[in-house]
Chimera marker file (.cmm) of the C-alpha trace (Angstrom):
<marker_set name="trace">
<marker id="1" x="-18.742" y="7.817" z="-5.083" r="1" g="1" b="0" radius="0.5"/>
<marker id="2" x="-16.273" y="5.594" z="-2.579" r="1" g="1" b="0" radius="0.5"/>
<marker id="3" x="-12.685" y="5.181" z="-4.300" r="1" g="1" b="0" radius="0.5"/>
<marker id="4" x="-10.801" y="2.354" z="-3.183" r="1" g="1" b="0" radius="0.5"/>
<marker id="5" x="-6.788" y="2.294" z="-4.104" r="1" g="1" b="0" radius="0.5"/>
<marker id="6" x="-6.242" y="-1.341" z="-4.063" r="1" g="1" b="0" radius="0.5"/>
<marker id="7" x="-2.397" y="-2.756" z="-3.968" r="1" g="1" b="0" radius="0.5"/>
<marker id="8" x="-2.312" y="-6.280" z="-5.684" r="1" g="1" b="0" radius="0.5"/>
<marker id="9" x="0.251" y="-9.050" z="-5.643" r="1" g="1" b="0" radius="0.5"/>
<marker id="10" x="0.516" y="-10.826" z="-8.527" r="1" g="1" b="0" radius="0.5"/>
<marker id="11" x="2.392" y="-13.667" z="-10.125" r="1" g="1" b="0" radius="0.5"/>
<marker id="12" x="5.142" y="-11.995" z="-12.099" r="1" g="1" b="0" radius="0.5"/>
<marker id="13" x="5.466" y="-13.701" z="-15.158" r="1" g="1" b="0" radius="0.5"/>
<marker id="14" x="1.485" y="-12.715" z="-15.647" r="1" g="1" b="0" radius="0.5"/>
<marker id="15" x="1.089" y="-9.042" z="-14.598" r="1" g="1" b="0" radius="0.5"/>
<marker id="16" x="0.200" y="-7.820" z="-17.523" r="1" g="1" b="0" radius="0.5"/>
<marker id="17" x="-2.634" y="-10.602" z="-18.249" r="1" g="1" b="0" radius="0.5"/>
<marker id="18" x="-3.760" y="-9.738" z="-14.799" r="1" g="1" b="0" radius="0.5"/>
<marker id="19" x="-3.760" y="-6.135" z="-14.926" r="1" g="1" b="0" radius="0.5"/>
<marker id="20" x="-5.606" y="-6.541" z="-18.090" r="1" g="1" b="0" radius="0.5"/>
<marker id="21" x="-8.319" y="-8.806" z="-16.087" r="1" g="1" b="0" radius="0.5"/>
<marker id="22" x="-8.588" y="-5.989" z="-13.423" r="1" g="1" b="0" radius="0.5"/>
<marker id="23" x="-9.232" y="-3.421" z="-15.897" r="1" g="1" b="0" radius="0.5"/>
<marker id="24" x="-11.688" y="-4.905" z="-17.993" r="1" g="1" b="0" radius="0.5"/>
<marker id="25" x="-14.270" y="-4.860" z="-14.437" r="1" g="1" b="0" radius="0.5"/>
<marker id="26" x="-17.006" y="-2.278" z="-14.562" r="1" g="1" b="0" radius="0.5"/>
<marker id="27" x="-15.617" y="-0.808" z="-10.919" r="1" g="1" b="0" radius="0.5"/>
<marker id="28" x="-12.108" y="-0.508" z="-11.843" r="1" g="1" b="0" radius="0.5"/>
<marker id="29" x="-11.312" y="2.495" z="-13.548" r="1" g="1" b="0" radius="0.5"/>
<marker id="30" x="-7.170" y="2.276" z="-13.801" r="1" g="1" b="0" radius="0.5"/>
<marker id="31" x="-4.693" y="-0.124" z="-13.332" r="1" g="1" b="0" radius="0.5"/>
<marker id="32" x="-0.693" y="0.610" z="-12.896" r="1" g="1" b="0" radius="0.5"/>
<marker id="33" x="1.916" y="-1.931" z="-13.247" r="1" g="1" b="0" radius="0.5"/>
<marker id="34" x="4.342" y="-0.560" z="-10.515" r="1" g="1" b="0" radius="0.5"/>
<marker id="35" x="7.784" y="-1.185" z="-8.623" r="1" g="1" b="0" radius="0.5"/>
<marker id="36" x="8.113" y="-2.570" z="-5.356" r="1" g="1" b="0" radius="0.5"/>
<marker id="37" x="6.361" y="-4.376" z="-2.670" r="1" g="1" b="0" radius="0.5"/>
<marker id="38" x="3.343" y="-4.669" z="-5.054" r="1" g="1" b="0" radius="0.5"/>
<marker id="39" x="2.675" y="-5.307" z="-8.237" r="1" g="1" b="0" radius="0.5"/>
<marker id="40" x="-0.040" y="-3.548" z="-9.789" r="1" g="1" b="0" radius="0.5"/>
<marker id="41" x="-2.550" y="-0.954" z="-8.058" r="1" g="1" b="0" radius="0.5"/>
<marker id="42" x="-5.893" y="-0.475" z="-9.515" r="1" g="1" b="0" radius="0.5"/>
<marker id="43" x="-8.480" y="2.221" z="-8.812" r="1" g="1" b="0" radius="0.5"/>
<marker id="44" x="-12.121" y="0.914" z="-8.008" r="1" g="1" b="0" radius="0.5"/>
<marker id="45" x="-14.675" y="3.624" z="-7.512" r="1" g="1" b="0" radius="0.5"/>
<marker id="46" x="-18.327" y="2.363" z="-6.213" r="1" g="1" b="0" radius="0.5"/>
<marker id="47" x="-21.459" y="3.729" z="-5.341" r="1" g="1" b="0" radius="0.5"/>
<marker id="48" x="-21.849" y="2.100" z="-1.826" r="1" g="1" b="0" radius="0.5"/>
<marker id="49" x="-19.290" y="0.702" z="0.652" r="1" g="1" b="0" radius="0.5"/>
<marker id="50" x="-20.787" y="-2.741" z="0.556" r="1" g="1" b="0" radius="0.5"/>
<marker id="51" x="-19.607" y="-2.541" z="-3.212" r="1" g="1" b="0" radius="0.5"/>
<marker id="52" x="-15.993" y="-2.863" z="-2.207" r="1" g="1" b="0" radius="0.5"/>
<marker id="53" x="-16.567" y="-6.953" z="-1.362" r="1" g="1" b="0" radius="0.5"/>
<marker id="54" x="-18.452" y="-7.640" z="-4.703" r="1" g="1" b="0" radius="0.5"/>
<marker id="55" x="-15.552" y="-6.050" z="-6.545" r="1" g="1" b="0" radius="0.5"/>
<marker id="56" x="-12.655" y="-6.896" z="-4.472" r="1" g="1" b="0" radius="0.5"/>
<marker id="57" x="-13.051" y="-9.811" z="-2.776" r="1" g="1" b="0" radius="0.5"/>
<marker id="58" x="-15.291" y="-11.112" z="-4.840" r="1" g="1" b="0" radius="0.5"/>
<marker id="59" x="-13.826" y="-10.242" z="-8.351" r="1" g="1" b="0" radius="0.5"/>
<marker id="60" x="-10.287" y="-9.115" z="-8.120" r="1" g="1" b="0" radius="0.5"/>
<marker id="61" x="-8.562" y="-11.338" z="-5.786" r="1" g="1" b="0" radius="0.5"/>
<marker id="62" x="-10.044" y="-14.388" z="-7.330" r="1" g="1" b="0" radius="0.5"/>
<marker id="63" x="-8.657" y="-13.531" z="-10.955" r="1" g="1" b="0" radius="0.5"/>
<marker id="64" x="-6.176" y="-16.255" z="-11.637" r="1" g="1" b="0" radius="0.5"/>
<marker id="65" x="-2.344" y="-15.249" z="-10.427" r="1" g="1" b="0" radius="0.5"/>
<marker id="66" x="-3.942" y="-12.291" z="-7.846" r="1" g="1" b="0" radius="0.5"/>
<marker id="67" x="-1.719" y="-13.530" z="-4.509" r="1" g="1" b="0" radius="0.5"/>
<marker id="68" x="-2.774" y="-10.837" z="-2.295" r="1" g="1" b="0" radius="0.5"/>
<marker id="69" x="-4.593" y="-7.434" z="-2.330" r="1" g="1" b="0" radius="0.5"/>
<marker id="70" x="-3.884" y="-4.065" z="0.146" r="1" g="1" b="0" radius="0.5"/>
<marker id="71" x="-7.090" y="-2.035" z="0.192" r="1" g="1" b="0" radius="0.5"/>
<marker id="72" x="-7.172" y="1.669" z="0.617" r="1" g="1" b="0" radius="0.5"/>
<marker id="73" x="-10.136" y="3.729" z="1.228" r="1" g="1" b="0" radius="0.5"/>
<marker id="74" x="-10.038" y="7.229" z="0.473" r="1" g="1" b="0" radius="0.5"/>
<marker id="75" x="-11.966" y="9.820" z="2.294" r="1" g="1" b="0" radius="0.5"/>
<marker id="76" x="-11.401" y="12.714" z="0.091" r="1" g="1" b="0" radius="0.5"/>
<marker id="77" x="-10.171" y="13.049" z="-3.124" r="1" g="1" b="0" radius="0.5"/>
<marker id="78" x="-8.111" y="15.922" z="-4.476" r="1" g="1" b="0" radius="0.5"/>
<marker id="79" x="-7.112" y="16.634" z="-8.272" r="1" g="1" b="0" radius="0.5"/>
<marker id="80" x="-5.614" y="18.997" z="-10.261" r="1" g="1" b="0" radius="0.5"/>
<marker id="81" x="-8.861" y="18.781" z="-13.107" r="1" g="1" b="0" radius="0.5"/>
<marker id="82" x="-10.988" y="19.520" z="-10.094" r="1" g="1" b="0" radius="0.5"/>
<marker id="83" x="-9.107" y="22.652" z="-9.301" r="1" g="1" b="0" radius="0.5"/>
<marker id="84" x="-9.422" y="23.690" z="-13.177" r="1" g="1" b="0" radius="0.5"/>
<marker id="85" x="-13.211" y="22.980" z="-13.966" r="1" g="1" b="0" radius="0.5"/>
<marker id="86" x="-13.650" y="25.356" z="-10.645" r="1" g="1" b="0" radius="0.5"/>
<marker id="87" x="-11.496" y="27.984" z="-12.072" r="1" g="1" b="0" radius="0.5"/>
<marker id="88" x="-12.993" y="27.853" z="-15.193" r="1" g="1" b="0" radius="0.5"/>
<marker id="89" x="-16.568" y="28.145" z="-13.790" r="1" g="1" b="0" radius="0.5"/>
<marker id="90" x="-18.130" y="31.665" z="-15.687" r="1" g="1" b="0" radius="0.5"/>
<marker id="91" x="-14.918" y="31.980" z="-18.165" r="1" g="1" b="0" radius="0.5"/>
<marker id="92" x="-15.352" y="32.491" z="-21.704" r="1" g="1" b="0" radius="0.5"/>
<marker id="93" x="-13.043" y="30.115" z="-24.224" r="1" g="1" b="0" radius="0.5"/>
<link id1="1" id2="2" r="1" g="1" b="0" radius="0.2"/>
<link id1="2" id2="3" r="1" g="1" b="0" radius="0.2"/>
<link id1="3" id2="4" r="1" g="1" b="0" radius="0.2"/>
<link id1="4" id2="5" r="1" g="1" b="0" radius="0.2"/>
<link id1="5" id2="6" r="1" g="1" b="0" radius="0.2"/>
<link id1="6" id2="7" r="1" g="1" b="0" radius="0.2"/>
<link id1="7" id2="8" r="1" g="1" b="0" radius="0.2"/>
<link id1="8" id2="9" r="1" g="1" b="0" radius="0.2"/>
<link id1="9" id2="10" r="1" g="1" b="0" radius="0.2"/>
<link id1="10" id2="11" r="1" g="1" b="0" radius="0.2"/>
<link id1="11" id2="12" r="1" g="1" b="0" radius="0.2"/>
<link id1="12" id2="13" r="1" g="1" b="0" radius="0.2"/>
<link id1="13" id2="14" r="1" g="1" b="0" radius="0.2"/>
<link id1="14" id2="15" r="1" g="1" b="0" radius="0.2"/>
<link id1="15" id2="16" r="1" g="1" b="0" radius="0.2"/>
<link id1="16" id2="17" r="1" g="1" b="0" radius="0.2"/>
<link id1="17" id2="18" r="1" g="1" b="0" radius="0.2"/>
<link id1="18" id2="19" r="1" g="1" b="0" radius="0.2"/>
<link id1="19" id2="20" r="1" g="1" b="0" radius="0.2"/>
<link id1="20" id2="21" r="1" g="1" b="0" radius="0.2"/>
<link id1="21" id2="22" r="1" g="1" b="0" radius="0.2"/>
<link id1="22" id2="23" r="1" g="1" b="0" radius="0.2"/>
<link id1="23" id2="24" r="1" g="1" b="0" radius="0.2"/>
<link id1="24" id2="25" r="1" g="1" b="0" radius="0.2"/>
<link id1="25" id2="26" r="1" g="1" b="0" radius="0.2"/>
<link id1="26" id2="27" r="1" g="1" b="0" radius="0.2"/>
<link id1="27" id2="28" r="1" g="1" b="0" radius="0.2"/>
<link id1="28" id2="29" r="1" g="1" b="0" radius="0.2"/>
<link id1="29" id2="30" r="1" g="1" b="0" radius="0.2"/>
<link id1="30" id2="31" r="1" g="1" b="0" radius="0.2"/>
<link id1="31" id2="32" r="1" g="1" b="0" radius="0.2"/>
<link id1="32" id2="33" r="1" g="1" b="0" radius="0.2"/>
<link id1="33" id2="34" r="1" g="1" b="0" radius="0.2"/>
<link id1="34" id2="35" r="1" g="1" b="0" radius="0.2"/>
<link id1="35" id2="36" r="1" g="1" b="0" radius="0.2"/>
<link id1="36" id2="37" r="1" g="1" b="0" radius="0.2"/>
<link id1="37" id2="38" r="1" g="1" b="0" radius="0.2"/>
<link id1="38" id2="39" r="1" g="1" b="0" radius="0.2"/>
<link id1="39" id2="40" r="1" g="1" b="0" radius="0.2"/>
<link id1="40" id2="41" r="1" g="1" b="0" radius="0.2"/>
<link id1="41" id2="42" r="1" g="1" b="0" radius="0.2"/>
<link id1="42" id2="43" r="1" g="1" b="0" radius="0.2"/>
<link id1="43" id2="44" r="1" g="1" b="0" radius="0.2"/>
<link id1="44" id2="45" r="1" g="1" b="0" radius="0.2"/>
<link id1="45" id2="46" r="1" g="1" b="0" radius="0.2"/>
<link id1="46" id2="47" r="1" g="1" b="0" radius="0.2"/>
<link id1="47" id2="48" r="1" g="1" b="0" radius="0.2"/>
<link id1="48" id2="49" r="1" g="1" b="0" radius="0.2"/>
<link id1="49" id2="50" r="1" g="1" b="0" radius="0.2"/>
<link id1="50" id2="51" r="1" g="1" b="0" radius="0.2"/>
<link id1="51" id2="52" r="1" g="1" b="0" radius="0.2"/>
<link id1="52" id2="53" r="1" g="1" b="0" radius="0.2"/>
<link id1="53" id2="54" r="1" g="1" b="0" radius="0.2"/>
<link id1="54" id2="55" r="1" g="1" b="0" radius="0.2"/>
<link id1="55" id2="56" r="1" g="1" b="0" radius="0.2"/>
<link id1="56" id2="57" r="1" g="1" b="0" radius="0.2"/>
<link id1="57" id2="58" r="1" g="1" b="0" radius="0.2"/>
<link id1="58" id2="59" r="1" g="1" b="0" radius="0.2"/>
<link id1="59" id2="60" r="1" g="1" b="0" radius="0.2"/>
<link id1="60" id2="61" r="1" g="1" b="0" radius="0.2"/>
<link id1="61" id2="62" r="1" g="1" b="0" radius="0.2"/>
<link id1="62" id2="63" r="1" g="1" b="0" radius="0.2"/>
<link id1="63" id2="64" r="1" g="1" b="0" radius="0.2"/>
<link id1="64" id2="65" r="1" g="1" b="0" radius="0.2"/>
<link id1="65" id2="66" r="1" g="1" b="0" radius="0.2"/>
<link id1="66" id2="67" r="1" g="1" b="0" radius="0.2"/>
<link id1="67" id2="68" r="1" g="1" b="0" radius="0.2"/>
<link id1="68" id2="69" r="1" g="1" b="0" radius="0.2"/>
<link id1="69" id2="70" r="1" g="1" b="0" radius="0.2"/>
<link id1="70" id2="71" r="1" g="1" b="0" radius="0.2"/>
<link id1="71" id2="72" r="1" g="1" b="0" radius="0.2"/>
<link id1="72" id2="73" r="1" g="1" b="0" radius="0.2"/>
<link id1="73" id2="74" r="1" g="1" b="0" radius="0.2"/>
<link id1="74" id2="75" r="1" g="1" b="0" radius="0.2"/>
<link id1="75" id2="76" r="1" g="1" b="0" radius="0.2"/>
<link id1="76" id2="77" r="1" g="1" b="0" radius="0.2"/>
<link id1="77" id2="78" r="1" g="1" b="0" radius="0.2"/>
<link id1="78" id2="79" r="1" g="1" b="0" radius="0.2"/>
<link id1="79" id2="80" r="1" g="1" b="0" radius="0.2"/>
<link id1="80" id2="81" r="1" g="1" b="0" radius="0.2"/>
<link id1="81" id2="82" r="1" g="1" b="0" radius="0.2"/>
<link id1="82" id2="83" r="1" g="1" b="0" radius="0.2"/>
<link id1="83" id2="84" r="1" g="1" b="0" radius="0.2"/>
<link id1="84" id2="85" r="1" g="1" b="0" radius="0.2"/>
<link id1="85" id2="86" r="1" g="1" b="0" radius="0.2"/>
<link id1="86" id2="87" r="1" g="1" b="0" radius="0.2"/>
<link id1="87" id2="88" r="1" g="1" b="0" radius="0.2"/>
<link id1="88" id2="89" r="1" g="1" b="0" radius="0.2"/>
<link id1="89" id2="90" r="1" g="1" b="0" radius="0.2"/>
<link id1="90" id2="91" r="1" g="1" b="0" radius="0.2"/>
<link id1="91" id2="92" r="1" g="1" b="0" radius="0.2"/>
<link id1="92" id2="93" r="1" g="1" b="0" radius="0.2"/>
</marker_set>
């Protein structure tokens, strides 16, 4: 799985219509409303790199009021629920 942190400028009297948009597509799995430079930054996790254009390119940036996107690939991923499920591999509840 390829996760892509993509940074979105918006119009600002329709972020949340946007970010609604951007949340409602398959790839796209959360969507912040934020402060500063940008305005929103979604999460888009895909199966293949080539992915990234159908979703962002393709999808994202031409939702009505997207002004500009800042993509992010990540090469690892680290999270606190990962370090619990392998903690918790072999425990009794």
């Amino acid at each position: 799985m390829i996760t892509a942190i993509v940074l979105i400028k918006t119009s600002v009297d329709r972020i949340p219509e946007i970010a609604e948009s951007i949340a409602a597509l398959d790839c796209v799995s959360e969507v912040f409303s934020v402060t500063g430079t940008y305005d929103l930054i979604a999460m888009v996790r895909v199966a293949r790199h080539d992915d990234l254009a159908d979703v962002i390119p393709g999808k994202i940036s031409k939702i009505p009021g997207v002004e500009g996107t800042d993509t992010h690939v990540a090469f690892r991923t680290y999270s606190q629920h990962d370090l619990e499920a392998a903690f918790a591999i072999g425990l009794d509840s």
